[in-house]
N, C-alpha and C positions, 0 to 999 in steps of 0.2 A: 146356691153355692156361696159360700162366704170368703170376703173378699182379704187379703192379705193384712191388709191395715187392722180389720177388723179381727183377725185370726192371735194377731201381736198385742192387739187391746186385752182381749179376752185373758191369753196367756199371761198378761205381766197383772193384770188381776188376780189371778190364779197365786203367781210367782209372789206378789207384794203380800198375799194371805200368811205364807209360808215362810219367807224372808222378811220380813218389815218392809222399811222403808230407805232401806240399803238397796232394795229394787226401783229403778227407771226406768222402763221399758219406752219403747219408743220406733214407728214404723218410719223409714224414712225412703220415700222413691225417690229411687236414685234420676231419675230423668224429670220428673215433675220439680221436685223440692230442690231446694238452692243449693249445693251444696260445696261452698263456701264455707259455709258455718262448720265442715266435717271436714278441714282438709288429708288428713290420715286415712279416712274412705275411701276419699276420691284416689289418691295416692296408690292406696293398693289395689280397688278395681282397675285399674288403669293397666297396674304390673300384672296382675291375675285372670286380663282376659274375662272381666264380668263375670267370676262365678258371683250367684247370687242364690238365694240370702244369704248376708253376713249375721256371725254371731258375734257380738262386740260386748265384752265383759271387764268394766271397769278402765277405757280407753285400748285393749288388747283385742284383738280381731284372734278368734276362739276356734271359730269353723267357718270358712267358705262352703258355701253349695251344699249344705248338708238338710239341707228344711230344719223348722221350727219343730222341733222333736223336743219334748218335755222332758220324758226322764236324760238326755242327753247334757239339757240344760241344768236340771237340778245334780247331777254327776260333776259337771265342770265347775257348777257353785259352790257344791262339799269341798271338790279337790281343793278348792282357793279356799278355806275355811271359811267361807258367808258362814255362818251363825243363821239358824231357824230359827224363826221366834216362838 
């Protein structure tokens, strides 16, 4: 079974083919990794009761708890006009 990090590598591979390099993808656990460096994260799990995963698109938190759902992602990238390369 493949593991979460590895699920968000894969896809922002995917995503960066499709978008350029206006894609950053990036897996961040919430209990292991510092998260200091995120404080708008921390911020809103805290108010939201941990749903997780977050979908975070261009500093905006997009979808709580929804999973890593592709065409969900490429729908919220159009809405925002991202440009496909």
């Amino acid at each position: 079974m493949q593991s979460q990090a590895e699920t968000v590598r894969v896809l922002g591979e995917i995503l960066k083919k499709k978008y350029g390099d206006m894609i950053d993808t990036k897996y961040i656990d919430v209990i292991d990794d510092e998260l200091d460096d995120y404080p708008e994260i921390e911020d809103y799990l805290k108010r939201s009761g941990m749903q997780l995963p977050l979908l975070v698109i261009g500093g905006k938190i997009i979808r709580p708890g929804t999973g890593l759902n592709y065409m969900e992602i490429t729908e919220e990238l159009d809405s925002m006009g991202i440009a496909k390369t």
